[in-house]
VOMARMAR-57120 format. One record per residue (C-alpha): residue in one letter; y, z, x. Coordinates in steps of 0.1 Angstrom, whole numbers, plus 5000, padded with zeros to 4 digits. Layout:
VOMARMAR-57120
AYZX ...
***
This chain:
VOMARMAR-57120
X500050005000 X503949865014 X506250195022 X508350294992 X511550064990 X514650234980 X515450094947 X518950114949 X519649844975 X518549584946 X522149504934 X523249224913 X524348894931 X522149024965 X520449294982 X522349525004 X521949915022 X522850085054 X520249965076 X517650235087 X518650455057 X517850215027 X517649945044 X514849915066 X512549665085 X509649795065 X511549705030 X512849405048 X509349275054 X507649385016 X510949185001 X509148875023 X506448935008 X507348984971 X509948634982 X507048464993 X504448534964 X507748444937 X507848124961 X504348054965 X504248084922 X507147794916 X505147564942 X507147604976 X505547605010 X508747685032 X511747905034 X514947865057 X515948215073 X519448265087 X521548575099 X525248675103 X526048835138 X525149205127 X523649395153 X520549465131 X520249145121 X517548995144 X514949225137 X515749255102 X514948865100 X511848875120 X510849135093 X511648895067 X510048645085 X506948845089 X506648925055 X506548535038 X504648415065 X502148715052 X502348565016 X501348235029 X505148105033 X505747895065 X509347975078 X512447785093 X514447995114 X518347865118 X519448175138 X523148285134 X524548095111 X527448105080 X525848195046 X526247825033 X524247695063 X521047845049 X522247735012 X522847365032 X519447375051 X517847405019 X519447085008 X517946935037 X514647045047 X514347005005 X512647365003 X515147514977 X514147844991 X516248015018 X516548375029 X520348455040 X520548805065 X524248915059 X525949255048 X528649025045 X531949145043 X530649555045 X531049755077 X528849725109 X525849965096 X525449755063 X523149475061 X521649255034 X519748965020 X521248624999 X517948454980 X517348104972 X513548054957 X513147684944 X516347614937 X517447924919 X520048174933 X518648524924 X521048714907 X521149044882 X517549014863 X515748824889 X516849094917 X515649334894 X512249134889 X511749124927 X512249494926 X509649544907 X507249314923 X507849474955 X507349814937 X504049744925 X502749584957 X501149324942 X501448994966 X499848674971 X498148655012 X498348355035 X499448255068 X502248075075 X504348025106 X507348035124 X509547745138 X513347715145 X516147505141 X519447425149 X521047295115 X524647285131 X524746925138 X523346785109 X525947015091 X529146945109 X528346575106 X528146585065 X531346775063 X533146505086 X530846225070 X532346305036 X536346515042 X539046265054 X541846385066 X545246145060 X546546295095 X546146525121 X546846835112 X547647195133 X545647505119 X544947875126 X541547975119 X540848425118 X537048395120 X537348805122 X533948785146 X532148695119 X529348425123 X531448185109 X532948195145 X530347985159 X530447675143 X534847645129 X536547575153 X534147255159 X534347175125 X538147165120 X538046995157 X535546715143 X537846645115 X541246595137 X542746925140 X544547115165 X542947455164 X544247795173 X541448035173 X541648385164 X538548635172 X535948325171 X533648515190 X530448645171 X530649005174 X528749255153 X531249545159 X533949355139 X535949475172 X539849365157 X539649375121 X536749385089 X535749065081 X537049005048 X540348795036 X540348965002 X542649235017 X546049165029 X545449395058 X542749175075 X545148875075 X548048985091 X547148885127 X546748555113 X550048565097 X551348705128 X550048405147 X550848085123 X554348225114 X555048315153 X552647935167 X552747555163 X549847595131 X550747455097 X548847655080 X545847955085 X542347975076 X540448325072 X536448365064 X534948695057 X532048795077 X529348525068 X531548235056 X531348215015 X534648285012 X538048165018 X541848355027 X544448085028 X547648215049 X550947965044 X553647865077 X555748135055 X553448405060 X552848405027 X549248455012 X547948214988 X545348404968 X541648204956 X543048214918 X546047944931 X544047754961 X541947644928 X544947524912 X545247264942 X541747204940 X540847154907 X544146904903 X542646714931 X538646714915 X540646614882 X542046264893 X538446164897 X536746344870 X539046344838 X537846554814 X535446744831 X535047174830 X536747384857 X534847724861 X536948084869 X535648434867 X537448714846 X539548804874 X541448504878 X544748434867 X545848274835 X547848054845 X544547844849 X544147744816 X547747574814 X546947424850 X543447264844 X544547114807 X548146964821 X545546784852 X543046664817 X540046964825 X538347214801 X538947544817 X535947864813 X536448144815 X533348314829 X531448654846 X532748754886 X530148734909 X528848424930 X524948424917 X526348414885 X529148144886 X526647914902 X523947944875 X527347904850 X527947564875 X524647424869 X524447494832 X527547334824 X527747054849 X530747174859 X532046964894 X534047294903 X534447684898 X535947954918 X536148324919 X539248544930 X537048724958 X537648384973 X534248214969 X535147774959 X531947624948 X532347234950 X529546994930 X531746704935 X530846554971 X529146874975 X525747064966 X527347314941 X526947654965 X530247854979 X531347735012 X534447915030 X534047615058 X533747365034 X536647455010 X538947475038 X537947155049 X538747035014 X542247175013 X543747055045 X542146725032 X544546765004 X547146915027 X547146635050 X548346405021 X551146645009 X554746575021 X555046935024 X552447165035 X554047495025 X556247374996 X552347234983 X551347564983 X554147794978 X554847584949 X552147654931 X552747834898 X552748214901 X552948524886 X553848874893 X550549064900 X548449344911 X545949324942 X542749454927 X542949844925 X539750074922 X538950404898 X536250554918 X533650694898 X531051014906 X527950834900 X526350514901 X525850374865 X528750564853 X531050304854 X528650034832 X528550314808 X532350364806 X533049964799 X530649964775 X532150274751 X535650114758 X534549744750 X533149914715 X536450194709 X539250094728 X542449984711 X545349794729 X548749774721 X550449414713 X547149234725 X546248874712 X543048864724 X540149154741 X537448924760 X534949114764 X532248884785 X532849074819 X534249434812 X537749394790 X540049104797 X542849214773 X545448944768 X549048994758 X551448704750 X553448794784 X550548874807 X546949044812 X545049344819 X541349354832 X538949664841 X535649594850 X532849784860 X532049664898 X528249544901 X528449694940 X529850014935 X530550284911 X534050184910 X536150014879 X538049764888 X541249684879 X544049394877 X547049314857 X549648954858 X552348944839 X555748714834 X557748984849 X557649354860 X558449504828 X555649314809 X553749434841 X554449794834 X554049814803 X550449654805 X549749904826 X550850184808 X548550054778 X545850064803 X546950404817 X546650544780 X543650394770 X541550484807 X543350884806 X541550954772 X538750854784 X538951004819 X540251314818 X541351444846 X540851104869 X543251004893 X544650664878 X545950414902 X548450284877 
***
């Protein structure tokens, strides 16, 4: 019988723990196995294995590795790699299945895994499935093997094969020693750019800053370095590549929720008509945006397993989250690509007349960065969301979408809490027209969360 696996590193979009603690190369090697049997059910022989430059990461992947070979899987190992290499090695070796060793954007003692099994991004009940296969110990047996790959060629070449830049163009790119670092700055180079690198060495210490351009603090030695340099424009990845931090000449951040905006009025021109996919957190000046460019904007649930599967469904050529994860179907496969979406914009950049006014002139709001009610317990926050989606009342509102958490609409602006799927946190964000509508959205929220959290420190 497989050592117990601690249950609670089973989240919803991936797996993730602090590695030693929850995460160890025993569980790491009876997921393998419970990956392989799943695989070995749906018909695949073969699964692409790639890490992020965390210190554990090597023998957590040999664990991996060990484990499908022992349900019969044969394995491709692409060493360290960005998180849309594995997705893009799948593509090419046509396994569908691909094993992804990243704790992403977490600190140094994290570590996780990203799933692919024949075709399919496991996400929320499938994680929950595996759980329970690995739980009960029942796996298929085989022998498989172990060869390895370099995929970095064959992937630099379909980015330049298919982005055409309309000029050479000077960029900053923060790769925050993430493994994103080893293959950038030849990707921007291949597509005729002047690069300035910033902390392009893999490192798994994170040595300069975290990994992850969600937060304003991670970005300001880039902004330090294209305001004060010869760049254009700056580039940021978090710590395996998925996702995207755009940084303008200004030193002005231009958040995922407008970088679609540009994006999605590009895709548009080519594909009139066709669906443009945000999550919940996303601003609303979408909807204007993608009907004015001829799309059908949706509205739909945060997390990257999930928008994909929403991708697929719909047949959507586009769809972005405000975490900063772009997934492109047009001219692409359809998975989030940090690399790729940033090849996609200075594509678009290289055409403007302007490169900041392109994207400083993107419609805007006043807003809130995302701001967290930490909760005791895990669970706790699920169970809040759903008393409040069933009592809550809001002041003014037109509309309370209640697909992910509360989306509360109001004819000058927005509020949003969330339970987080990571952490026992609720999340929250507010846009409005001006700072008065802001305020006062916020102090409909601040009423509504103080009943029912007496006592809780409210960061609004």
């Amino acid at each position: 019988m497989s050592p117990p696996v601690a249950p609670e590193i089973f989240k919803a979009y991936d797996i993730r723990g602090i590695v030693d603690r929850t995460l160890t190369e025993a569980a790491a090697e009876s997921i393998g196995r419970a990956l392989g049997t799943l695989g070995k059910a749906k018909g695949v022989k073969r699964f692409v294995v790639g890490r992020d430059g965390r210190l554990s990461g090597p023998r957590l992947a040999a664990a991996l590795a060990r484990g499908l070979n022992a349900a019969g899987m044969d394995v491709t190992d692409i060493g360290v790699v960005a998180t849309p290499m594995v997705y893009f090695a799948t593509h090419e070796l046509g396994t569908g299945s691909g094993v992804m060793v990243t704790g992403s954007h977490n600190p140094p003692e994290y570590n996780g895994l990203k799933m692919m099994v024949a075709g399919e991004t496991l996400a929320a009940g499938a994680i929950q499935d595996l759980r329970r296969l690995v739980e009960s110990g029942q796996f298929a047996s085989g022998k498989g093997g172990v060869e390895t790959l370099d995929v970095t060629e064959a992937y630099l070449a379909r980015i330049a094969g298919d982005v055409k830049l309309g000029r050479l163009m000077r960029v900053a790119i923060d790769c925050g020693n993430g493994s994103p670092g080893a293959v950038a700055p030849a990707l921007y180079r291949r597509l005729g750019c002047q690069v300035q690198e910033l902390f392009c060495e893999v490192d798994g210490n994170f040595p300069n800053h975290h990994p992850d351009p969600s937060k304003p603090e991670n970005l300001s030695d880039l902004v330090a370095a294209v305001k004060g340099g010869h760049a254009e424009v700056g580039l940021a990845f978090d710590g395996d590549g998925d996702r995207l931090g755009v940084v303008t000449k200004n030193g002005r951040i231009i958040y995922p929720d407008r970088q679609l905006m540009l994006f999605a009025a590009d895709v548009l021109q080519r594909n009139p008509g066709a669906k443009v996919i945000f999550d919940v957190k996303c601003t609303r000046q979408l909807f204007g945006w993608i009907r004015d460019h001829g799309g059908e904007p949706v509205l739909w649930k945060t997390g990257h397993s999930l928008i994909k599967a929403k991708l697929k469904e719909t047949g959507a050529p586009l769809a972005g989250e405000m975490s900063g994860h772009i997934f492109f179907k047009e001219r692409w496969y359809g998975f989030d690509d940090g690399l790729y979406a940033g090849a996609r914009l200075l594509e678009i950049l290289s055409r403007a007349p302007d490169v900041t006014q392109a994207l400083e002139g993107l419609p805007d709001s006043v807003t809130t960065p995302e701001l967290n009610v930490a909760l005791a317990k895990e669970g706790e926050n699920h169970a809040l969301i759903a008393r409040l989606q069933q009592s809550a009342r809001f002041e003014g509102a037109t509309e309370v979408i209640t697909l992910d958490g509360l989306r509360v609409e109001y004819p000058d602006g927005f509020g949003l809490m969330r339970a987080s799927n990571t952490t026992p946190v609720v999340v929250l964000r507010f846009e409005a027209d001006d700072e008065a509508a802001l305020s006062r959205i916020q102090g409909d929220f601040r009423r509504v969360l103080a009943a029912a959290l007496p006592g809780v420190k409210l960061p609004i």
